[in-house]
C-alpha positions as CSV (number, residue, x, y, z in Angstrom):
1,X,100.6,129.9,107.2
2,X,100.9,126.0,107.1
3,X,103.2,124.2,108.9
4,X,104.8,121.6,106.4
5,X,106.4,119.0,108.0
6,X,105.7,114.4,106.7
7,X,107.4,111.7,108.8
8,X,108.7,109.2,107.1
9,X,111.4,107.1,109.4
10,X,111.8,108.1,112.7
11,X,114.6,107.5,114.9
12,X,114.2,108.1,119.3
13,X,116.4,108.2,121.6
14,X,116.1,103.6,122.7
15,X,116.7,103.2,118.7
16,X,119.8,105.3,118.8
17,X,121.1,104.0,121.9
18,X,120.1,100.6,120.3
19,X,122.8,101.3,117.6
20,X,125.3,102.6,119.9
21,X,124.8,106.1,120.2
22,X,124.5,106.8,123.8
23,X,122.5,109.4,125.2
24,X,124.9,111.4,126.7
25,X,126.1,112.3,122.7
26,X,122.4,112.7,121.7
27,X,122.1,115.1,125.0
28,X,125.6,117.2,124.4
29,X,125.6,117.3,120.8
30,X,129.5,115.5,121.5
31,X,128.7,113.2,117.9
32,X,126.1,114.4,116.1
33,X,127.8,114.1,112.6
34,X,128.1,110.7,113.8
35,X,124.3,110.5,114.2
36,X,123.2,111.9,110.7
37,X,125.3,109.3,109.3
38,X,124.6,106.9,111.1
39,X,120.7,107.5,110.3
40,X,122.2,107.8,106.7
41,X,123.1,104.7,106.3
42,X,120.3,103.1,107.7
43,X,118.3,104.4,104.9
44,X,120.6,103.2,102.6
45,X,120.1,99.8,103.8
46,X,116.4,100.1,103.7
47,X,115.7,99.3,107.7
48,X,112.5,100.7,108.5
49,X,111.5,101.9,111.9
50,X,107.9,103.3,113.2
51,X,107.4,104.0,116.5
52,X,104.7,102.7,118.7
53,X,103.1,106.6,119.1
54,X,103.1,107.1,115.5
55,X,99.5,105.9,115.6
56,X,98.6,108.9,117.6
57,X,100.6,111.4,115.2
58,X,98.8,109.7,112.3
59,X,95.6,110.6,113.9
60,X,96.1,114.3,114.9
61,X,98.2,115.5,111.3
62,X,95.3,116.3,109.1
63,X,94.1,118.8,112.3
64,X,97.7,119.8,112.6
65,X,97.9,120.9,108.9
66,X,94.4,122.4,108.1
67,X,96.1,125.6,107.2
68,X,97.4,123.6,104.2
69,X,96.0,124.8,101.6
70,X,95.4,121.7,99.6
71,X,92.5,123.3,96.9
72,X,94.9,125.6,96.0
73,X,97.6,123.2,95.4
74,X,95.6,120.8,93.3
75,X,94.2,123.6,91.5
76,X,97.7,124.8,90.4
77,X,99.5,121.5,89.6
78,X,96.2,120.6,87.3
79,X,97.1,124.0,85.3
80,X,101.0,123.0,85.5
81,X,99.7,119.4,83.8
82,X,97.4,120.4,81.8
83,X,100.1,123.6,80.2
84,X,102.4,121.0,79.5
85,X,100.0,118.7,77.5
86,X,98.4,116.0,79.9
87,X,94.6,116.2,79.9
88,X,92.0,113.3,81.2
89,X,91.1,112.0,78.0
90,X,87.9,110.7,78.1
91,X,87.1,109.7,74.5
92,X,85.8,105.8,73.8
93,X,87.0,103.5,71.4
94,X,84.2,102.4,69.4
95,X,83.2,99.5,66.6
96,X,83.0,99.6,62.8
97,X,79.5,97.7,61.4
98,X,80.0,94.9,59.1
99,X,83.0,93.5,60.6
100,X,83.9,89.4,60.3
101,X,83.9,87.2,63.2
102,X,88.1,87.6,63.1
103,X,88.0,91.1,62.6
104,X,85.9,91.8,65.3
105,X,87.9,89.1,67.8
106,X,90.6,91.6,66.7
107,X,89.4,94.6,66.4
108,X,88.0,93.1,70.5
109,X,91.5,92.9,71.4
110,X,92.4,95.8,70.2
111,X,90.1,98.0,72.0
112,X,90.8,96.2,74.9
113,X,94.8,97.3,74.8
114,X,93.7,100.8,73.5
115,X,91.5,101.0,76.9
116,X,94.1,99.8,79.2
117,X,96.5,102.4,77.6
118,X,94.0,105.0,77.8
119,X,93.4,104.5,81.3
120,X,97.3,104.3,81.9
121,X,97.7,107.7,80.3
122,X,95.0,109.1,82.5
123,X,96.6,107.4,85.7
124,X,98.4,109.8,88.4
125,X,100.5,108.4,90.7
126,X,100.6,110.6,94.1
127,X,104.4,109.7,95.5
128,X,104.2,110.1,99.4
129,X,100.4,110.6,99.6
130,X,100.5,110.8,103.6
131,X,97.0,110.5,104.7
132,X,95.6,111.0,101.2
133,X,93.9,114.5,101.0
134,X,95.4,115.6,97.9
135,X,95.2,112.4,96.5
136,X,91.3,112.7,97.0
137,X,91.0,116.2,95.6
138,X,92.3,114.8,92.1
139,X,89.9,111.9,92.1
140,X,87.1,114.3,92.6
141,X,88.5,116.2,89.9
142,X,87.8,112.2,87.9
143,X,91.4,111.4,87.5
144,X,92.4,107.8,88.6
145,X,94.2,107.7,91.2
146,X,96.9,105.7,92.7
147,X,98.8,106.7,96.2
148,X,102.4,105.5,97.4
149,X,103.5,106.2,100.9
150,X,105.9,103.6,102.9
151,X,103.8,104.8,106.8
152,X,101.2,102.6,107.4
153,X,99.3,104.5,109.5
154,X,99.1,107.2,107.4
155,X,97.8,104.8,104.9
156,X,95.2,103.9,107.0
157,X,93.5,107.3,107.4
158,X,94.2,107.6,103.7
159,X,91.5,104.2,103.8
160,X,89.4,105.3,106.0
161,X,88.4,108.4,103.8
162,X,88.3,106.5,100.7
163,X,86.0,104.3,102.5
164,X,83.7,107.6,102.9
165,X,84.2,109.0,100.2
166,X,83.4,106.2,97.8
167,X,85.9,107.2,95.5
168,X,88.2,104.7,92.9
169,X,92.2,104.7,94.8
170,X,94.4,102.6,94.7
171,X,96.9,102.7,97.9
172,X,100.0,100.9,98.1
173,X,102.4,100.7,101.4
174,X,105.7,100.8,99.4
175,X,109.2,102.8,99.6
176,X,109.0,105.6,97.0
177,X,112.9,104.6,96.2
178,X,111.9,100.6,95.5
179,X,108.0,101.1,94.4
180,X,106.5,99.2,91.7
181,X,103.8,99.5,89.8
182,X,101.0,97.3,87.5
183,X,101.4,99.3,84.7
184,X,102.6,102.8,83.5
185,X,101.3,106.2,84.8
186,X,100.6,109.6,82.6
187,X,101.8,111.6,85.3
188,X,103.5,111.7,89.0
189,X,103.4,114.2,91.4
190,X,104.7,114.5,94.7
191,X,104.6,117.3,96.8
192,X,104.5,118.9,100.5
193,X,108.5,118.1,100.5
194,X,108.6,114.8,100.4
195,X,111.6,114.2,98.7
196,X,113.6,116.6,101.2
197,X,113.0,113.2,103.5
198,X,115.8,111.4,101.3
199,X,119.0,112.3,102.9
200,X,121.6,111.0,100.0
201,X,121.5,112.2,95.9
202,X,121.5,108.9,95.3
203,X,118.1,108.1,96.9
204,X,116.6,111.0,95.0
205,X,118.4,109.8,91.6
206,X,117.0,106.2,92.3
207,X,113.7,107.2,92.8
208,X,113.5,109.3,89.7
209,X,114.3,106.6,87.9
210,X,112.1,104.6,89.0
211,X,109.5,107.7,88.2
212,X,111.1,107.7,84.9
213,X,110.7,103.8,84.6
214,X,106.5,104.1,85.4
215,X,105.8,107.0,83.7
216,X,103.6,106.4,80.4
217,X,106.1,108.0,77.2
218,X,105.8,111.9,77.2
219,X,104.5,111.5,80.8
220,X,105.1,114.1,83.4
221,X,107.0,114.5,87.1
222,X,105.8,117.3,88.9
223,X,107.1,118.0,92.6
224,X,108.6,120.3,95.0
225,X,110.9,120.6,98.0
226,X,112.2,122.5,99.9
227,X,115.8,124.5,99.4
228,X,118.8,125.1,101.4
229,X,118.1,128.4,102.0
230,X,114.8,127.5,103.7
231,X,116.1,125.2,106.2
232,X,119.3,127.6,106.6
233,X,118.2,131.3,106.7
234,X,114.2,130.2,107.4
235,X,113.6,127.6,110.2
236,X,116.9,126.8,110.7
237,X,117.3,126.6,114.8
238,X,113.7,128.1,115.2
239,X,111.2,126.7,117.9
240,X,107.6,126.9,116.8
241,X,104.4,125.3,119.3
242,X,100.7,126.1,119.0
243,X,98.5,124.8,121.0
244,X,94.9,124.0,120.4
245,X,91.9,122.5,122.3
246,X,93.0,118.5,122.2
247,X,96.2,118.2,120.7
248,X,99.7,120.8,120.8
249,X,102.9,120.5,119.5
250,X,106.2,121.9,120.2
251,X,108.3,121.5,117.1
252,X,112.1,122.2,117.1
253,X,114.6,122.7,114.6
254,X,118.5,121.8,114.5
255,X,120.0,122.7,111.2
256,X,123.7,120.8,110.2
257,X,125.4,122.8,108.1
258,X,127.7,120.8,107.1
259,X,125.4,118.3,105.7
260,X,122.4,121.1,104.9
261,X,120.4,119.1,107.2
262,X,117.4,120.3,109.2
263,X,116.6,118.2,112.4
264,X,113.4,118.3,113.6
265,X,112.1,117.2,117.3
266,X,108.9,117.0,117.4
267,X,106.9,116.5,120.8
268,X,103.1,116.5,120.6
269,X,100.4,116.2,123.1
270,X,97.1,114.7,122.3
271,X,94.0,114.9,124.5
272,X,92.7,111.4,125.3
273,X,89.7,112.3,126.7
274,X,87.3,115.2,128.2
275,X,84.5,116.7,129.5
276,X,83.1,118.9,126.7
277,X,80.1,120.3,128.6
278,X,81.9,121.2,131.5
279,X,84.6,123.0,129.5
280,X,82.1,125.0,127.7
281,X,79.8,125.7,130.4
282,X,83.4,127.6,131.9
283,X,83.8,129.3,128.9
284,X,80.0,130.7,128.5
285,X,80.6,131.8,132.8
286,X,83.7,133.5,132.4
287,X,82.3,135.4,129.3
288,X,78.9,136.3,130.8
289,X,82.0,137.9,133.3
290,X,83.4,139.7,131.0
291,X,86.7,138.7,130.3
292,X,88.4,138.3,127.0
293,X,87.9,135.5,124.4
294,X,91.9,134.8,125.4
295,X,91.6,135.3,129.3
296,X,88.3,132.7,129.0
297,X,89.9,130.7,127.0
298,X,93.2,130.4,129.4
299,X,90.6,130.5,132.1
300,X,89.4,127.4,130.5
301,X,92.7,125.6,129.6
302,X,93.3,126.4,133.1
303,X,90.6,124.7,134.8
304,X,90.8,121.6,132.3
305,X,93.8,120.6,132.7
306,X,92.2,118.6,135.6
307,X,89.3,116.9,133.4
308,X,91.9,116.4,130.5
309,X,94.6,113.7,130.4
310,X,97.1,114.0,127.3
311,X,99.3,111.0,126.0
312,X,102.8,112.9,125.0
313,X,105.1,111.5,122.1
314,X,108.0,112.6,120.2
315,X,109.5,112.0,117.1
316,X,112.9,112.5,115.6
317,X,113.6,112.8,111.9
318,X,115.8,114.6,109.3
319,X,115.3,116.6,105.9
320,X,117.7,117.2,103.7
321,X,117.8,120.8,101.6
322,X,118.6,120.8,97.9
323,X,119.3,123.4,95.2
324,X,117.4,123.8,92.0
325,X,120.6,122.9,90.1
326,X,120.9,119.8,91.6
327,X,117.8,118.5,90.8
328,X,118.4,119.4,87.7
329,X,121.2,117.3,87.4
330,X,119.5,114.3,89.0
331,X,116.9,114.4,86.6
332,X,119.3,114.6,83.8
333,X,120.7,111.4,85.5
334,X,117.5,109.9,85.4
335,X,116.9,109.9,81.9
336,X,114.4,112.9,82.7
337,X,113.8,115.8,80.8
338,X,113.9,119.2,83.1
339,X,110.6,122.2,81.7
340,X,110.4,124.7,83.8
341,X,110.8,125.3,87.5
342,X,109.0,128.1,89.8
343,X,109.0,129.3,92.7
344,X,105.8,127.4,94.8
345,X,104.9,130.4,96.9
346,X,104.6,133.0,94.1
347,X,104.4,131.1,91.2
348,X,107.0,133.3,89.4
349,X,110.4,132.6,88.0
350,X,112.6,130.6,91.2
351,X,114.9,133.4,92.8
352,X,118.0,132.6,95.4
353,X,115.1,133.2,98.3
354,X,112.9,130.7,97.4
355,X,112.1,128.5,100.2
356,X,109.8,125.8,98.1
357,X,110.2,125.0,94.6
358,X,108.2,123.4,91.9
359,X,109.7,121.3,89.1
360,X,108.1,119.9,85.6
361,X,109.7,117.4,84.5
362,X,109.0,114.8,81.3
363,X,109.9,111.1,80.3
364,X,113.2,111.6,78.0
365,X,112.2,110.7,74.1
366,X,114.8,108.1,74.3
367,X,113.8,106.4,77.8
């Protein structure tokens, strides 16, 4: 099982007080309506605010989701494009024999625009791209890639592989409610909830405008998020840690009813240095002992914790759930035409327990 979780803007507890919400209403709970609108309409003004340990998160979230299973999930939105008529066209434009000196300046120029359009229509724009990963598995696949994502840290990594990888992306640091573009896209996908990160309809309408703005005529939207009952019934007020050999994570959940928002306080530990011979020389001892693979490896944990130093951080930040008839409606809003939706687990018709849901969605005719 994955663990889905993207920051985008997070708020602690010197940025709240900074705003004039005191700790003792963060600690009692006295105001916290008056928090979520308050973080609200911060977004709304477009203040953006990273904290100093987000470096260290950036670094440890492709460990903490390696259960994500990211082939599979490139694998089926390729089949979702490809059923509803986008393919990578790779077919070249080529020249007629005999031409004049004008025709062929022309027939130049117009192979040039037929190119550029070609290679717009092939174009996928990956909204909220994180650290890259999926973006990556559709550029192996030989699309051309372009990722948006507004953390710059998570940008970086993103970089960094494309730097070993060797592979053609574009990256751009840019809000997915304000991005712009050189040109139109064929298609635009955003996944791994994303959008559940924009609190107000009218974020999500403005940024599926400016979806339906890029996108190349007949082009396609294709993303997910996550529904009310997920955040409500699901991992509503659920508590879930792991802990691994460098880095663990305790990851609570608050969920507002009133506002179907989910909460999440996220504290992570991450190991800044160790001893790895020692550790496994204790591990290889206490097996040649006997003992369990868990008893060694508590053994272990046990006797590290004096070798290991860990940096602790935590993070703050909101998602908001949303029901399959509301983005519906905000697509309609959009100028968007609404496909199909399914449910992203199953990959069957969307039922009232779906927890994650994906939508196809096209450029309107008339956009």
């Amino acid at each position: 099982m994955y663990i889905d979780f993207r920051i985008r803007i997070r708020y602690n507890h010197e940025y709240l007080n900074g705003i004039g919400i005191s700790d003792t209403n963060i600690v009692e709970g006295i105001n916290e309506k008056s928090i979520l609108c308050k973080a609200a309409e911060i977004r709304r003004e477009r203040e953006y605010f990273t904290m100093e340990a987000y470096t260290d998160f950036a670094r440890v979230y492709d460990e903490l989701m390696d259960e994500t299973p990211y082939e599979e999930w490139c694998d089926y939105l390729v089949a979702l494009l490809r059923k509803h008529g986008f393919a990578k066209n790779d077919t070249c434009v080529t020249t007629t024999k005999g031409e004049t000196a004008g025709e062929s300046s022309a027939n130049t120029a117009l192979e040039r625009v037929a190119e550029n359009l070609a290679q717009e229509r092939n174009t996928i724009l990956d909204l909220g791209c994180g650290t890259g990963t999926l973006t990556e598995l559709f550029a192996r696949r030989g699309y051309d890639m372009i990722g948006v994502d507004n953390a710059q840290e998570m940008l970086q990594i993103a970089m960094e592989k494309r730097e070993r990888s060797g592979l053609d992306i574009l990256y751009l640091l840019q809000d997915m409610r304000e991005f712009e573009l050189y040109g139109t896209v064929g298609a635009v996908i955003s996944v791994c909830d994303s959008l559940n990160y924009l609190l107000t309809e009218e974020d999500i309408v403005q940024t599926f405008v400016k979806v339906n703005n890029y996108l190349y005529p007949q082009g396609l939207f294709i993303f997910d998020f996550n529904t009310v009952y997920k955040y409500a019934v699901v991992i509503g007020d659920a508590t879930i840690a792991e802990n691994r050999e460098d880095c663990s994570f305790i990851w609570e959940n608050y969920y507002h009813e009133e506002q179907e928002i989910n909460e999440y306080d996220l504290t992570v530990f991450v190991a800044e240095g160790r001893n790895e011979s020692e550790a496994g020389g204790e591990y290889t001892a206490a097996a040649k002992q006997g003992k369990s693979e868990r008893d060694a490896s508590q053994d272990r944990l046990g006797e590290s914790v004096q070798e290991m130093r860990f940096r602790r951080f935590q993070e703050v930040h909101y998602q908001r759930g949303y029901r399959l008839e509301q983005m519906m409606d905000f697509l309609v809003q959009a100028g968007l035409e609404f496909l199909e939706a399914l449910d992203a687990d199953t990959h069957e018709a969307v039922t009232e327990k779906s927890e994650r849901i994906y939508v196809v969605a096209r450029k309107g005719a008339t956009a």
